[in-house]
PDB file of N, CA, C and O in Angstrom, chain B, residues numbered from 101:
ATOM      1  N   UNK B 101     -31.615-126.037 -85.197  1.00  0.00           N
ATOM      2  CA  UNK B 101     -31.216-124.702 -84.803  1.00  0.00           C
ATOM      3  C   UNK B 101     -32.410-123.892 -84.317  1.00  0.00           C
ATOM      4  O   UNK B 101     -32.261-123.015 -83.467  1.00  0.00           O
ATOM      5  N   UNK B 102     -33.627-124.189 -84.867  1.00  0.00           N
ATOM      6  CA  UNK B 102     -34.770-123.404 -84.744  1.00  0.00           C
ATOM      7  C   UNK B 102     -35.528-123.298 -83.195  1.00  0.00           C
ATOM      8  O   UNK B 102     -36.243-122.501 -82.587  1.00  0.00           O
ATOM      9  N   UNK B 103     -34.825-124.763 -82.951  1.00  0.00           N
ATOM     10  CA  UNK B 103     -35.326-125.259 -81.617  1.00  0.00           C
ATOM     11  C   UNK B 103     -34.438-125.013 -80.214  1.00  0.00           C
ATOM     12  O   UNK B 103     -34.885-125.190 -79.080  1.00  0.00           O
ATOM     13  N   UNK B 104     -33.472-124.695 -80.447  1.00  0.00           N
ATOM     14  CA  UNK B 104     -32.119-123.684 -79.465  1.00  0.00           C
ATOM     15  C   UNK B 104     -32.871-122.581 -79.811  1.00  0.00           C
ATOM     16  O   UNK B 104     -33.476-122.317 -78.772  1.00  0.00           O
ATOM     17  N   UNK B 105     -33.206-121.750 -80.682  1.00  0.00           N
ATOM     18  CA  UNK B 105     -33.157-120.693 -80.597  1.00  0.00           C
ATOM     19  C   UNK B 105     -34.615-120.234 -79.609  1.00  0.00           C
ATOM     20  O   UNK B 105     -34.774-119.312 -78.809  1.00  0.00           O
ATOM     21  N   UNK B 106     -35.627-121.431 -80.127  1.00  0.00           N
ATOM     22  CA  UNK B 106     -36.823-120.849 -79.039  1.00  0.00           C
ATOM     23  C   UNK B 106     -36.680-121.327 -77.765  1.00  0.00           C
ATOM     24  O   UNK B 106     -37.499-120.871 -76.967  1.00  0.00           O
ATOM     25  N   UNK B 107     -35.666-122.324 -77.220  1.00  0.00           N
ATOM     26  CA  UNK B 107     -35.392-122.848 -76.133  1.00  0.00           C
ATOM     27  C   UNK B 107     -34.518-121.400 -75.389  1.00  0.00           C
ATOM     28  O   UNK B 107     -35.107-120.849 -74.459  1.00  0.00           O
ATOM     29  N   UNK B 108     -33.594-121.019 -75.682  1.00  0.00           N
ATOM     30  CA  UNK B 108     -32.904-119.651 -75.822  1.00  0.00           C
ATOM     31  C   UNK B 108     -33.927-118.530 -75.218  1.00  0.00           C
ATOM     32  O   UNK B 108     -33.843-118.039 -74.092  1.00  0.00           O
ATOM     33  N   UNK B 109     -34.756-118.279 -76.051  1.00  0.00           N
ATOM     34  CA  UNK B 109     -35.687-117.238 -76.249  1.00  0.00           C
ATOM     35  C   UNK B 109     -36.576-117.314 -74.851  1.00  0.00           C
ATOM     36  O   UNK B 109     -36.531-116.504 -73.925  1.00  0.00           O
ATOM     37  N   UNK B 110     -37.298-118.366 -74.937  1.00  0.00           N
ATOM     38  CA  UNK B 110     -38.617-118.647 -74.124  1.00  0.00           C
ATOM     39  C   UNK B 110     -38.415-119.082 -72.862  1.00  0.00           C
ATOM     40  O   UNK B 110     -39.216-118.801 -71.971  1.00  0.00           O
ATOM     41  N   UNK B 111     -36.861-120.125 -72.557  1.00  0.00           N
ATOM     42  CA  UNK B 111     -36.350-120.966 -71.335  1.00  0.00           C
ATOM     43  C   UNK B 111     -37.758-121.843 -70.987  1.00  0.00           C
ATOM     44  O   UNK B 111     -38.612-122.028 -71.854  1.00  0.00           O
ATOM     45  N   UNK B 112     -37.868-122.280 -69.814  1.00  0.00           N
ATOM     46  CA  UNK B 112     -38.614-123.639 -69.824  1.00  0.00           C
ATOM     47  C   UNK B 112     -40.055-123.409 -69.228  1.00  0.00           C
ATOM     48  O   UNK B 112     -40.488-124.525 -68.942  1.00  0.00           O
ATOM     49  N   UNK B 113     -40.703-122.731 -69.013  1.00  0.00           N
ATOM     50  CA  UNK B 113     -41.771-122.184 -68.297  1.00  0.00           C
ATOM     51  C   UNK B 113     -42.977-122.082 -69.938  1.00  0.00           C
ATOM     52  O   UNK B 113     -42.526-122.434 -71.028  1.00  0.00           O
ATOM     53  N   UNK B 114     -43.775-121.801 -69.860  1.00  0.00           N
ATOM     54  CA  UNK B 114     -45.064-122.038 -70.603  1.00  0.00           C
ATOM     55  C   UNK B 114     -46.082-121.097 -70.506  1.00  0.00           C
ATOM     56  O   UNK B 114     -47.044-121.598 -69.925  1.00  0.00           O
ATOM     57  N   UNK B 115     -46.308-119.724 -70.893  1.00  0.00           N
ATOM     58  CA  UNK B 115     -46.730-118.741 -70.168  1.00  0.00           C
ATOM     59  C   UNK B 115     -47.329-117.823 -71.506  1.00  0.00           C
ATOM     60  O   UNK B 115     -46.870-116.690 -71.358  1.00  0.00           O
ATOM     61  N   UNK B 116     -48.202-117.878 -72.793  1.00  0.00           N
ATOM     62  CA  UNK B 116     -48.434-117.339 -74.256  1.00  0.00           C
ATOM     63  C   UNK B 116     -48.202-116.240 -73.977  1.00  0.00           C
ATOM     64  O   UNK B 116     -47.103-116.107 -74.517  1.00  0.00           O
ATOM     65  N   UNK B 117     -48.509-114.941 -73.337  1.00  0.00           N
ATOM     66  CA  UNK B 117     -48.512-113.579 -73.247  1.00  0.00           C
ATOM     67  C   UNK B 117     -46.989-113.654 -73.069  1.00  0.00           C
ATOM     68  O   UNK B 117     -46.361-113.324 -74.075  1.00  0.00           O
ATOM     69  N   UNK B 118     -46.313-113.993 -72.073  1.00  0.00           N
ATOM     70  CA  UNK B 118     -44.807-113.928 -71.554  1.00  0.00           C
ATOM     71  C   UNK B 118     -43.929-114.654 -72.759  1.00  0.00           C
ATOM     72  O   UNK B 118     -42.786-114.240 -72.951  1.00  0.00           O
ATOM     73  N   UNK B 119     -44.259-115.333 -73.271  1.00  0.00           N
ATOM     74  CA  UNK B 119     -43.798-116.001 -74.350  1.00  0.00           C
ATOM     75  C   UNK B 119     -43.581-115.218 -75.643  1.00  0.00           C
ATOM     76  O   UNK B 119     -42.486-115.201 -76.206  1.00  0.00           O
ATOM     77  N   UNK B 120     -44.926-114.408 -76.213  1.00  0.00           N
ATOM     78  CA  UNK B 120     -44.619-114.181 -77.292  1.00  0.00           C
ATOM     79  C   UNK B 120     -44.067-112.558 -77.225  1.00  0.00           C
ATOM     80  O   UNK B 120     -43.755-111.992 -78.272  1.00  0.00           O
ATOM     81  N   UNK B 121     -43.974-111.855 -75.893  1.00  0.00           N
ATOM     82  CA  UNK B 121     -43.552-110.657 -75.848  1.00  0.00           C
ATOM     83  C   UNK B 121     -42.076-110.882 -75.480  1.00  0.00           C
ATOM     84  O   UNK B 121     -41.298-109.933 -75.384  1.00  0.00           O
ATOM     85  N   UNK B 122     -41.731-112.079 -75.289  1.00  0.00           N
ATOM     86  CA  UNK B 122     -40.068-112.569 -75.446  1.00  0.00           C
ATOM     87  C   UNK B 122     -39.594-113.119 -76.367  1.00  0.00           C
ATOM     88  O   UNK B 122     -38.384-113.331 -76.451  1.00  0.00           O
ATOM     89  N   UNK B 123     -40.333-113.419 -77.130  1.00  0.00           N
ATOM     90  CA  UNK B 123     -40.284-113.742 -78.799  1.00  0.00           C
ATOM     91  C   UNK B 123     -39.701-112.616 -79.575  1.00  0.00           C
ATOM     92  O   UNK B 123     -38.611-112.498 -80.134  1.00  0.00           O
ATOM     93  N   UNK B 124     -41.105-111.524 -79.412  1.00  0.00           N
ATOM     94  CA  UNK B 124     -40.564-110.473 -79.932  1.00  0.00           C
ATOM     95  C   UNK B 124     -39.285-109.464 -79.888  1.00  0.00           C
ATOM     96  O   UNK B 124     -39.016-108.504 -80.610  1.00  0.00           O
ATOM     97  N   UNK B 125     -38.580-110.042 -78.749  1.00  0.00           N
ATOM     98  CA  UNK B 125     -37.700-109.333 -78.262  1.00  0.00           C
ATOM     99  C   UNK B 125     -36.342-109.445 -78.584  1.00  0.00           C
ATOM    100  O   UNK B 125     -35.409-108.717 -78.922  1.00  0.00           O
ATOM    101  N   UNK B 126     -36.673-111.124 -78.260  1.00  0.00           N
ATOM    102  CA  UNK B 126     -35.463-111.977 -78.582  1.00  0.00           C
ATOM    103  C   UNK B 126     -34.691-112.327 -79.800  1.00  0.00           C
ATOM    104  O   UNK B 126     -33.473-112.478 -79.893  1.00  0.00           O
ATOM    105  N   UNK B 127     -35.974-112.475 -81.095  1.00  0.00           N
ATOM    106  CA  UNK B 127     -35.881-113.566 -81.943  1.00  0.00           C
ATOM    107  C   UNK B 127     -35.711-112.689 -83.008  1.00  0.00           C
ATOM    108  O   UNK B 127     -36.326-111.623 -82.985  1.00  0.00           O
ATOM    109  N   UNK B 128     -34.907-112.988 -84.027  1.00  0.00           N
ATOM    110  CA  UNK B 128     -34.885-111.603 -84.897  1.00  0.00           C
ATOM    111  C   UNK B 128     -35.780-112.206 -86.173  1.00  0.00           C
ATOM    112  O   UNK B 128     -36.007-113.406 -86.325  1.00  0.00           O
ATOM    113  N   UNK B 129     -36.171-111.307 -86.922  1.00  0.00           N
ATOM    114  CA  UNK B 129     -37.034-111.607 -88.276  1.00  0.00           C
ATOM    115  C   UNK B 129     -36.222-112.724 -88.909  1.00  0.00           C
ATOM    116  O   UNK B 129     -36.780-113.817 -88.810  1.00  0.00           O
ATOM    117  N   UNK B 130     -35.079-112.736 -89.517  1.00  0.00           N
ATOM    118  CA  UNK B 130     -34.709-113.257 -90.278  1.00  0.00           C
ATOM    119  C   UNK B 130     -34.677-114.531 -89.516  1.00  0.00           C
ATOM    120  O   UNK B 130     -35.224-115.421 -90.168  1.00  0.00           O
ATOM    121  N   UNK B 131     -34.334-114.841 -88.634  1.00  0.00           N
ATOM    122  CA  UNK B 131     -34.221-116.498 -87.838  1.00  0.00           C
ATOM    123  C   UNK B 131     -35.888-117.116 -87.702  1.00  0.00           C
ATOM    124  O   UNK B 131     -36.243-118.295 -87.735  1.00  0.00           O
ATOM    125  N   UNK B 132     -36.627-116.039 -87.562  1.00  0.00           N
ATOM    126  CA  UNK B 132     -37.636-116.636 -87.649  1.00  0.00           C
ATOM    127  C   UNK B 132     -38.740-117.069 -89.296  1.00  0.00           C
ATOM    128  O   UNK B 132     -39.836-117.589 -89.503  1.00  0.00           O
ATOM    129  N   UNK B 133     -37.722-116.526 -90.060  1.00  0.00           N
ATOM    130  CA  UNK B 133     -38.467-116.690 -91.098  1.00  0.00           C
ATOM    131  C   UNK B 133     -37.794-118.242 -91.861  1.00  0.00           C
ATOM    132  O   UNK B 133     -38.088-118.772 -92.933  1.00  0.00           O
ATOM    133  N   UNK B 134     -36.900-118.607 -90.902  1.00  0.00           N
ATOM    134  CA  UNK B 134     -36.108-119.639 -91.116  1.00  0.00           C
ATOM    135  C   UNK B 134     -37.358-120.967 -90.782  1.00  0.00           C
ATOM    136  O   UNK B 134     -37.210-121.997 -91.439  1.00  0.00           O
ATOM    137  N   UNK B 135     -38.486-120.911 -89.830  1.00  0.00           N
ATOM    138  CA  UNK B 135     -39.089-121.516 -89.522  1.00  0.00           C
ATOM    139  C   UNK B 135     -40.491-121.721 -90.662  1.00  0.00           C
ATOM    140  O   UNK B 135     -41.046-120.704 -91.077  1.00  0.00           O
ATOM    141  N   UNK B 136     -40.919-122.931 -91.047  1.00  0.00           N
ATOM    142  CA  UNK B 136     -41.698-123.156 -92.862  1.00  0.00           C
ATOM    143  C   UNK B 136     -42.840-122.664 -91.866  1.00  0.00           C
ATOM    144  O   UNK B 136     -43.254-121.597 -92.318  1.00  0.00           O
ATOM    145  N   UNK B 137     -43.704-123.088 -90.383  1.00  0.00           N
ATOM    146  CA  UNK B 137     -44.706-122.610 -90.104  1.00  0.00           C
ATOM    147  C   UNK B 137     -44.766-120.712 -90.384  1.00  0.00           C
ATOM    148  O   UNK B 137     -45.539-120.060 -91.087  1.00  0.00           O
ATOM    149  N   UNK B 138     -43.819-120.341 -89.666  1.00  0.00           N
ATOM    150  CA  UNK B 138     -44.127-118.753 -89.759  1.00  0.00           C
ATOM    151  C   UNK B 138     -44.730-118.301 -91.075  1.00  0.00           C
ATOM    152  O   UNK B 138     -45.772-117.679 -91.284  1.00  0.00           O
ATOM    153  N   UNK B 139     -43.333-119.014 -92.347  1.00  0.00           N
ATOM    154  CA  UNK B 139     -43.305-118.332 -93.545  1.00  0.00           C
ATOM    155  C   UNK B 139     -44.946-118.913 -94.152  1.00  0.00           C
ATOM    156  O   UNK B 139     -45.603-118.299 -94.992  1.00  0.00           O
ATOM    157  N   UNK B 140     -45.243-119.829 -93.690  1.00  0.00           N
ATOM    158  CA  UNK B 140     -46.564-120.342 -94.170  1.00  0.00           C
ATOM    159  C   UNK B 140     -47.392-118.910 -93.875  1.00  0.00           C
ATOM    160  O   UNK B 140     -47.612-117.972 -94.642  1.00  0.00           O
ATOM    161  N   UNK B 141     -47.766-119.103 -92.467  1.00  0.00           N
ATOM    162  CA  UNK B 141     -48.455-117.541 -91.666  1.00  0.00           C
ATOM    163  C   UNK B 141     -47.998-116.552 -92.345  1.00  0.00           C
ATOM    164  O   UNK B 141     -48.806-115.630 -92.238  1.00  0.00           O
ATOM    165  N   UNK B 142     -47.257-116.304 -92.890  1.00  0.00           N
ATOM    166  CA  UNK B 142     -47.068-114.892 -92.963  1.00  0.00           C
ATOM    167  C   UNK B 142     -47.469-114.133 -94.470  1.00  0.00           C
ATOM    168  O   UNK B 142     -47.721-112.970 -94.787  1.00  0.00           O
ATOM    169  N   UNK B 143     -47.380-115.547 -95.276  1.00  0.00           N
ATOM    170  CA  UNK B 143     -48.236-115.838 -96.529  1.00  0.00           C
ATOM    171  C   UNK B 143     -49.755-115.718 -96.393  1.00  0.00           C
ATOM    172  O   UNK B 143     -50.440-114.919 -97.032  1.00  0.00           O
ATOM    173  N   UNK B 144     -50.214-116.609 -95.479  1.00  0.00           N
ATOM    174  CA  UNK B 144     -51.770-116.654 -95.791  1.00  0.00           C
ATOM    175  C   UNK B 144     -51.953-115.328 -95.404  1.00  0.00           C
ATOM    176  O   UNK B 144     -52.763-114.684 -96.070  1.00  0.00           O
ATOM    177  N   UNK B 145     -51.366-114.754 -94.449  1.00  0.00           N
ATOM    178  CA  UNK B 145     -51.625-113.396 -93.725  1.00  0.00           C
ATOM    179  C   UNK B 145     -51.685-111.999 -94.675  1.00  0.00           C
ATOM    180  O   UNK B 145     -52.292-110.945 -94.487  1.00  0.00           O
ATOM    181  N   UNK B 146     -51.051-112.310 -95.464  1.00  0.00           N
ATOM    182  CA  UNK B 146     -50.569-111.309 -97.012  1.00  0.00           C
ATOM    183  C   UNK B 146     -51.692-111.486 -98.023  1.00  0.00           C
ATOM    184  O   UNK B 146     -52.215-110.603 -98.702  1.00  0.00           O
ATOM    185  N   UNK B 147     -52.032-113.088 -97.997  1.00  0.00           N
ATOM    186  CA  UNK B 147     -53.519-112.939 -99.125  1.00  0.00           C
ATOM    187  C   UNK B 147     -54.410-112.388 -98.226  1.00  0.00           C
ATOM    188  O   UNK B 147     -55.082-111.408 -98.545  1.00  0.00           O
ATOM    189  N   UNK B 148     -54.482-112.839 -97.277  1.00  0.00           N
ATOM    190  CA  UNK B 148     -55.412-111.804 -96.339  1.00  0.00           C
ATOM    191  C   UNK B 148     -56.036-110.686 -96.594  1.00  0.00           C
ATOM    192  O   UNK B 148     -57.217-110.362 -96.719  1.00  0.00           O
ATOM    193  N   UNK B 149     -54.878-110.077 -96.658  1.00  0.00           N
ATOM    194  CA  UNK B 149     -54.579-108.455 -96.284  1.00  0.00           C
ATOM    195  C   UNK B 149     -55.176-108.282 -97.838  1.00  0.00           C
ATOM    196  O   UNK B 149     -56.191-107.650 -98.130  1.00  0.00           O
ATOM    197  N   UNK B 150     -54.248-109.037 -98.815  1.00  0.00           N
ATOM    198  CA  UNK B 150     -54.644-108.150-100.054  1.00  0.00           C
ATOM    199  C   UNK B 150     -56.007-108.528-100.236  1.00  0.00           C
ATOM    200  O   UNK B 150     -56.699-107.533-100.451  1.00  0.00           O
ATOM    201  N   UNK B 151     -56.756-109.771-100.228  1.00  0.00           N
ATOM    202  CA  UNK B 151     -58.102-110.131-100.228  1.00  0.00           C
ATOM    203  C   UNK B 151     -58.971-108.949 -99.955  1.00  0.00           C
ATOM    204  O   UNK B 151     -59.904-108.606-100.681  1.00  0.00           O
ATOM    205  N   UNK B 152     -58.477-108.148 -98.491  1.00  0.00           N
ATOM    206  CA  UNK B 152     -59.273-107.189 -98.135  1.00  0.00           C
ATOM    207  C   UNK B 152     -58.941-105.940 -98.358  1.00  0.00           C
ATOM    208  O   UNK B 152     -59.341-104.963 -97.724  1.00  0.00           O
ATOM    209  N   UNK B 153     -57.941-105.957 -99.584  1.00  0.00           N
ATOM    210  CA  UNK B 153     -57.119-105.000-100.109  1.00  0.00           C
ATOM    211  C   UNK B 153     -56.972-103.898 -99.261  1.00  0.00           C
ATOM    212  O   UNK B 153     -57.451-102.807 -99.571  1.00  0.00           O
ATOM    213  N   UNK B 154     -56.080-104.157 -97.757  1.00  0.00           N
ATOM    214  CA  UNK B 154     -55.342-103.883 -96.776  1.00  0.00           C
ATOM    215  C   UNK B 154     -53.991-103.317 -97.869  1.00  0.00           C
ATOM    216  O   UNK B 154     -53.479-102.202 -97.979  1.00  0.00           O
ATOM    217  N   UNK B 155     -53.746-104.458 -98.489  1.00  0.00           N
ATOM    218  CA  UNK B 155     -52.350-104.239 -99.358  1.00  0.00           C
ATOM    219  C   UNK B 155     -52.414-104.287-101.010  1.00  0.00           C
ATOM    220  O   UNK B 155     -51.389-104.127-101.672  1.00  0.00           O
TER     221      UNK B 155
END
């Protein structure tokens, strides 16, 4: 499902800037948190933050 949805999102062209500002547009939080890479990222991104007690 994860893979319709960025096929959906992105169509067939290869373009990072055009890509992830159609990501953002397209793809809603919750479908993407469906994906283990994001939720990985979005973890390390949180010790991050609190590491630099951002949070």
């Amino acid at each position: 499902m994860t893979k319709v949805v960025l096929r959906t999102a992105l169509g067939g062209r290869r373009d990072a800037e055009r890509d992830f500002g159609r990501l953002g547009q397209a793809v809603a939080l919750e479908e993407l948190r469906k994906v283990p890479a994001y939720r990985a990222w979005t973890a390390e991104l949180r010790r991050a933050m609190e590491r630099l007690r951002f949070l």
